[in-house]
Structures are given as structure tokens and as C-alpha cells.
C-alpha positions in Angstrom: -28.9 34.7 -36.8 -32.0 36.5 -37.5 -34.3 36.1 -34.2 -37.8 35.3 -35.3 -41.0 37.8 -34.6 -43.7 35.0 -34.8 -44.3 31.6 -34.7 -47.9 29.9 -35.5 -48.5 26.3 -34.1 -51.7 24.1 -34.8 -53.0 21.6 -32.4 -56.1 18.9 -32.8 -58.6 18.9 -30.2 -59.9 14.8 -29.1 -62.1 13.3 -28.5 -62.6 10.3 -25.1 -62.3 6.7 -26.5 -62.4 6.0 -22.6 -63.1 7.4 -20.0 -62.9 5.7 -16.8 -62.8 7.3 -13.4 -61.9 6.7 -10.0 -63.3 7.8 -6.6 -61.7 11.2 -5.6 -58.5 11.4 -4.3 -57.0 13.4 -1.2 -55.9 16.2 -3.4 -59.1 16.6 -5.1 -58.0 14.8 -8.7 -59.4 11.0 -9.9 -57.4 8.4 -10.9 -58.1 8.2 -14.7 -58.2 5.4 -17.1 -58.6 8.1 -20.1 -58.4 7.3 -24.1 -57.3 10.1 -25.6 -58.0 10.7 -29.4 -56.8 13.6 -31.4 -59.6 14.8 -34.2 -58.9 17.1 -37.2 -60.5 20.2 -35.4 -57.9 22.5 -35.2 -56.8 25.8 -33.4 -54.4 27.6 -34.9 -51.8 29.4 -31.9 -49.6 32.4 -33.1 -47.0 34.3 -31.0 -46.0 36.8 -31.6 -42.7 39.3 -30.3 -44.3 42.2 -28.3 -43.1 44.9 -25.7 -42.4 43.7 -22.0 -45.5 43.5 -20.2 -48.3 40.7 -19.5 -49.3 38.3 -22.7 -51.6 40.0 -24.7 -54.6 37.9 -26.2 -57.0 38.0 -29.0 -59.3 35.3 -31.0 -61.1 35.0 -33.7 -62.7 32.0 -35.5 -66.2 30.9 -36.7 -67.7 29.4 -33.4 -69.5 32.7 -33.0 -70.8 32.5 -29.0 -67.8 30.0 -28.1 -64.9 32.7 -29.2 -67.4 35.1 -27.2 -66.2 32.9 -24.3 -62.7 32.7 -24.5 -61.2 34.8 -21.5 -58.8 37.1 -23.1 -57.1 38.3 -19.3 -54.4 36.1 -17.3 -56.6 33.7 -16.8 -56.2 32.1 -20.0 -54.4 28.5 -19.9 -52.4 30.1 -23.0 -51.4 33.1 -21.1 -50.5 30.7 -18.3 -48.1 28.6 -20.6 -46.5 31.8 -21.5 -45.6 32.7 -18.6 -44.8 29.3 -17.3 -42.4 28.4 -20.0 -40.8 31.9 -19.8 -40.1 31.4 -15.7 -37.9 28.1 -17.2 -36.5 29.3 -19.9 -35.7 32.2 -17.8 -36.7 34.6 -20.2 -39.5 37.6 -20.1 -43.0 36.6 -21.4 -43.2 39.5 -23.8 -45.4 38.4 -26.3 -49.0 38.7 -28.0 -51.0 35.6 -28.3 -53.8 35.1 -31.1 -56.1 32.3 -31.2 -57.9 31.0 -34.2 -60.2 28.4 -33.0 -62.3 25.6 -34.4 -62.5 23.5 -31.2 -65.3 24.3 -29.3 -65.1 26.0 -25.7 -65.9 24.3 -22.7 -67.4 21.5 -25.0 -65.2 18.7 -23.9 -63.0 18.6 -25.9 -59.7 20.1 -24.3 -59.5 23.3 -26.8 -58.0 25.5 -24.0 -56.1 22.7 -23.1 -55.1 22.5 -27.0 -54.1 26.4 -27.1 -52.4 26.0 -23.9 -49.7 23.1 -25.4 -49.5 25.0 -28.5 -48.4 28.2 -26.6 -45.9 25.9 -24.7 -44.6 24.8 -28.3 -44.4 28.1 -30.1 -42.9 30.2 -27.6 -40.1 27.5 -26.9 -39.6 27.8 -30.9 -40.0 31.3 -30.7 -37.3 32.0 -27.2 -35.4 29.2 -28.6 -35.2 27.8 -25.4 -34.5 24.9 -26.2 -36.7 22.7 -24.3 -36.8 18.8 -24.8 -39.7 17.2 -25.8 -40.1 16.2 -22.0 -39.4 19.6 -20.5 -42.5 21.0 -22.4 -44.6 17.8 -21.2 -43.4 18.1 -18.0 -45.0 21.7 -18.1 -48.2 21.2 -19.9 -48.9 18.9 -16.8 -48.1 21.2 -14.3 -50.7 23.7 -16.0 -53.7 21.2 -16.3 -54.4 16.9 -16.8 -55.3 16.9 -20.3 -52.5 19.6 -21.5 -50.1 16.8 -22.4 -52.0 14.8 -24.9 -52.0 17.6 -27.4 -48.1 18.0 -27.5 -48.2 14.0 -28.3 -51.6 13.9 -30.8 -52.2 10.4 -32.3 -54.2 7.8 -29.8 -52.9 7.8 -26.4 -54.2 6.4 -22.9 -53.4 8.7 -20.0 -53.1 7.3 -16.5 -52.9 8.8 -13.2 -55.0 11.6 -13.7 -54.5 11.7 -17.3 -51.3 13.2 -17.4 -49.2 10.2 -17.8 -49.5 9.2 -21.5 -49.0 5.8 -23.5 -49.1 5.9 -27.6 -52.0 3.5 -28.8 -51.9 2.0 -32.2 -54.7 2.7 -34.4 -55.4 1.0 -37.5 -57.5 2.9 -39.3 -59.1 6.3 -40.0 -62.1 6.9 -37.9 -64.8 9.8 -39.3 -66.6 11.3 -36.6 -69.6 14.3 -36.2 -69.8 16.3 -33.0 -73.4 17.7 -32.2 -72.1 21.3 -30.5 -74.5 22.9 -27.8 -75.5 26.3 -26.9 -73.2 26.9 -23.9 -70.9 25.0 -21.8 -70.4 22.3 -18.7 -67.6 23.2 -16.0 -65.4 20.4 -15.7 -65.6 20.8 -11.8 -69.1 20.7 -11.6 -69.2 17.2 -13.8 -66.7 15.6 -11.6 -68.2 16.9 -8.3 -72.0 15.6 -9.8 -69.8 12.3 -10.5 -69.1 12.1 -6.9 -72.6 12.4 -5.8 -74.0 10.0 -8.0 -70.8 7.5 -7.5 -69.1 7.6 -4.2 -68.3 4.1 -4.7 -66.2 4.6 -8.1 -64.3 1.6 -8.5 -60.8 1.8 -9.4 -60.4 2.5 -13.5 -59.1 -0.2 -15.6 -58.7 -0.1 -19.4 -60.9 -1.9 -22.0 -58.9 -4.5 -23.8 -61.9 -4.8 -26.3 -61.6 -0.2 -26.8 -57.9 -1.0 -28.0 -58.1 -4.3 -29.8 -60.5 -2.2 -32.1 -58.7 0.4 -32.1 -55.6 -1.3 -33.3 -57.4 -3.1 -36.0 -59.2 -0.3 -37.1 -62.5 -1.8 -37.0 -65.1 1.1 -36.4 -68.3 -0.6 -35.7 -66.4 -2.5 -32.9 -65.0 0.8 -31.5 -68.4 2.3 -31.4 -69.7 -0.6 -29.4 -66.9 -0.5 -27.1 -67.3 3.8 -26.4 -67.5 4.5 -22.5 -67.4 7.8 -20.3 -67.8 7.7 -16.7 -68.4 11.3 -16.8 -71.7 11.0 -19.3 -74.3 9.9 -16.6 -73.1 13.3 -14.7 -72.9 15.4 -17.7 -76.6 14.5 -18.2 -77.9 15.0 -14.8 -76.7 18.6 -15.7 -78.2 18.9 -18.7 -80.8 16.3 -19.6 -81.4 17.6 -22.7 -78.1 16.3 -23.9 -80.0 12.2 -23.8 -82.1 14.0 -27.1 -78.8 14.7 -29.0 -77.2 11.1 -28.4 -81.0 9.5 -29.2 -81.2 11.5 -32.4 -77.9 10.8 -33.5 -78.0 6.9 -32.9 -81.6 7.1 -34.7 -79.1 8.3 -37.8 -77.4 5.6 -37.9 -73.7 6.2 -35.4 -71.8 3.1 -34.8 -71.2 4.9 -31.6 -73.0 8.1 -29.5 -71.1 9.0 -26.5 -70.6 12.4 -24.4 -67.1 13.6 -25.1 -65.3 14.2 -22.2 -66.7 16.6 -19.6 -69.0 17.5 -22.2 -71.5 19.0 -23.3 -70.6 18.3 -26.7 -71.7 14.9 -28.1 -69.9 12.5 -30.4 -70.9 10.4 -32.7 -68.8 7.5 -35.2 -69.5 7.1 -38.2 -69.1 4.1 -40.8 -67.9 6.6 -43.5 -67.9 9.5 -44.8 -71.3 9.2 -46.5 -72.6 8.2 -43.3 -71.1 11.1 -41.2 -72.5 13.4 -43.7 -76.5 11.7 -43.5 -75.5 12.0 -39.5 -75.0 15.8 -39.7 -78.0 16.1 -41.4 -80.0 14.4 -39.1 -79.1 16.2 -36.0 -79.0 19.1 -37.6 -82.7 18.7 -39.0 -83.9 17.3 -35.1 -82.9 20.8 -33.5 -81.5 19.0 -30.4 -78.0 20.9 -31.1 -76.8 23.8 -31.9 -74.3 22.6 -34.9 -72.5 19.7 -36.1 -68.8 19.8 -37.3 -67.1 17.0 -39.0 -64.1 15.8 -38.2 -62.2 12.3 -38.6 -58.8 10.9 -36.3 -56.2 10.1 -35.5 -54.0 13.0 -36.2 -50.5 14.5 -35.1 -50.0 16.6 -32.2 -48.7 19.9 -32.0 -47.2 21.1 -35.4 -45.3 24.1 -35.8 -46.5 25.9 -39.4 -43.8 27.1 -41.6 -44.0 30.7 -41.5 -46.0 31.1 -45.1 -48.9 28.6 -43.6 -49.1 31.1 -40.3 
């Protein structure tokens, strides 16, 4: 059998449905109540056989200052998952990992998280290790809460602190814009400003209304039904963030919410039409830095056959 030299995986990013959060537990997580959403933004992972020797990294994409961002060291989550899944698969972690990203960094909505599943997937495809599809998720949540939901893609609810995930049924095709900003929000610093301005978080529970429109695909009553915990921290941090939600409701959004940790915003749309008169609107207020387009749900982690890599 002819051992393969590289294998190339796409991943979505999401976008938070819900996101309810708890008071901070003992070890320092919250107990989540978190809607996960994949979106059709997505990076593209290849790996790639190289010499023994620590995972080499490179990226490239059009997100100009966001690729500018990505860590390309052992600090990576992908380079992480490398070496994580090689340690089980008891294998050496000799490859070279390129990233081709269209999800925003640090913008909320899990693209290291994304690149760090996608690494798990490719390399067991690429070691064949042989890894079930709970081994790898097993993994992705030993490396971080929201790594899971990318292997899975689709609609999902993740409990605990996000890591345990339940497939959601949606009904429809949802068309979303995402206002990008200049620069990004540390997940740690949102939660710990959460914990300031909310020491008495009650416990999260789901919205029944979130996934009954979910289900029946019915988008204005999914935008009325949008919630993040996280949004009144994200904009303590950075007010300016209130502008880009005000603008794009002004457009016309069924529903303007901060998407996850943030700082990028998200708005949905009734259509197509409407998500392009959206864009145009936030684009023409200056409040962001650029829109994308994007519409969900859509599969997880996908290997590419090796002509699409």
C-alpha cells in the first residue's frame, strides 16, 4: 500500500445560537449552555509528510492582519493536535502543517479551534491511526472546549463547558453577514470581565424558543431568540463594538448578536438579497473593518480528495 505524503481537510467556523454561562467553577471553566452553528467560512488544513522534528507551520489566506496573527511556533492549537494525536497513535509528529484561512482570528468564531480538529482529522488519515470518531473527540477536548464541535459541524448544543455535544435539527438554511474588526478579544479576558460584571451568574439553561426555530427553520424567529452571555463583557472591552450591532440592525438583520467571545459581530439575514443590502450597509457606516458572507448549517470536518487539496 502506497503510504500517503499529504492530506488536506476543510473545517467551517460557527457561529453562537446560544450562549449561556454559568458562574465560574473551581477549575476555572463555566458551565455552558452553548449553541453551536457551523457557517460556510472555511479553513482549509494540509499535512503534510516531513523530516522528524517539531510540526512545521505556515498560512496564508486573504484576512491580511488576521493571518499576520496566527502563531506559527508550538504554540499553535494545530501544532498541539499534532502532537497530541501522535503521543496516541504512538507515532512521531513529523509533519508540516499549512493553513489556508477564511475564519477570522481571535474573532469568535473558533478558527484555531477549527484548524486544531482539522489537524486531529488529517493526521489520523494521514498515520492511519486509525482513530474512532470518539477517540479524535475525546482529544479535540482535551486540547480546548470548543475543539469538538468542528469534528461534528451541523447545529449542535454543547454542555458542560461546551465540550459535550448534542446534534440539533435545523430546518432551513440560515444566510448570515459577520462585521470583522481590526484586531482581536482574548477569550480569558471576556470571561474574567464576565465575572466582574456577573458574580451571580445563574446556572445556564437552554432556550426552547432558540431550537423550536431552529428546527422549523423559521429565521425571523431565530433572530429574535439570539442570546450571548458573553456580549455585555465583550462590549465593556470594546464599546465600539454597540456601533457595529446598531448599524447592522438599522440594515435591516432579523438578528445582531456578538459571536462568541467576540469581537466579531453577526448578523441574520432574511435572504440572500437582504444579507447582501446588510454588507453594504456596514460596510458604508465604517464601524468595521469588513463583512464576509456566509450562510449555515454545514458539515463538519471533511477530508478533500487529493485533487481538491
Amino acid at each position: 500500500m502506497t503510504a500517503m505524503t499529504a492530506v488536506t481537510v476543510r473545517v467551517p467556523a460557527k457561529v453562537n445560537l446560544q450562549l449561556a454561562v454559568g458562574p465560574a467553577r473551581e477549575d476555572g471553566y463555566h458551565d455552558l449552555v452553548n449553541v453551536f452553528h457551523a457557517v460556510s467560512l472555511f479553513d482549509e488544513v494540509t499535512v503534510t509528510r516531513a523530516e522528524p522534528g517539531p510540526s512545521r507551520l505556515s498560512v496564508a489566506g486573504g484576512l491580511d492582519s488576521h493571518t499576520a496573527r496566527v502563531p506559527l511556533d508550538g504554540t499553535n492549537l494545530a501544532a498541539r493536535a499534532a502532537e497530541l494525536l501522535a503521543r496516541e497513535a504512538g507515532v512521531e509528529a513529523a509533519v508540516s502543517i499549512h493553513l489556508a484561512k477564511a475564519i477570522p482570528v481571535a474573532g469568535g468564531m473558533a478558527g484555531g479551534s477549527a484548524d486544531a480538529a482539522a489537524t486531529l482529522v488529517a493526521c489520523n488519515t494521514l498515520w492511519r491511526a486509525g482513530l474512532s470518531d470518539a477517540d479524535l473527540h475525546a482529544l479535540a477536548a482535551r486540547l480546548g472546549s470548543d475543539v469538538p464541535f468542528p469534528l461534528l459541524g451541523g447545529s449542535a448544543v454543547g454542555t458542560g463547558r461546551g465540550e459535550h455535544l448534542t446534534p440539533m435539527p435545523c430546518g432551513g438554511r440560515f444566510t448570515w453577514v459577520f462585521a470583522l474588526a481590526e484586531g482581536g478579544l482574548s477569550t480569558a479576558a471576556v470571561f474574567g470581565e464576565y465575572d466582574r460584571l456577573r458574580p451571580d451568574a445563574p446556572r445556564p439553561e437552554p432556550d426552547p424558543s432558540l431550537a423550536a426555530a431552529l428546527a422549523a427553520g423559521d429565521a425571523p424567529a431565530l433572530g429574535a431568540a439570539l442570546s450571548n452571555d458573553l456580549q455585555r463583557a465583550a462590549l465593556s472591552l470594546r464599546p465600539e463594538l454597540r456601533r457595529t450591532l446598531d448599524a447592522g440592525r438599522a440594515a435591516g438583520a432579523l438578528g445582531a448578536i456578538v459571536s462568541g467571545s467576540g469581537p466579531t459581530c453577526a448578523f441574520l439575514a432574511a435572504d440572500g438579497a437582504a444579507a447582501g443590502e446588510i454588507a453594504a450597509a456596514l460596510a458604508e457606516s465604517g464601524h468595521c473593518a469588513r463583512t464576509v458572507q456566509a450562510y449555515g448549517d454545514v458539515p463538519g470536518a471533511t477530508v478533500l480528495p487529493p485533487s481538491a487539496g
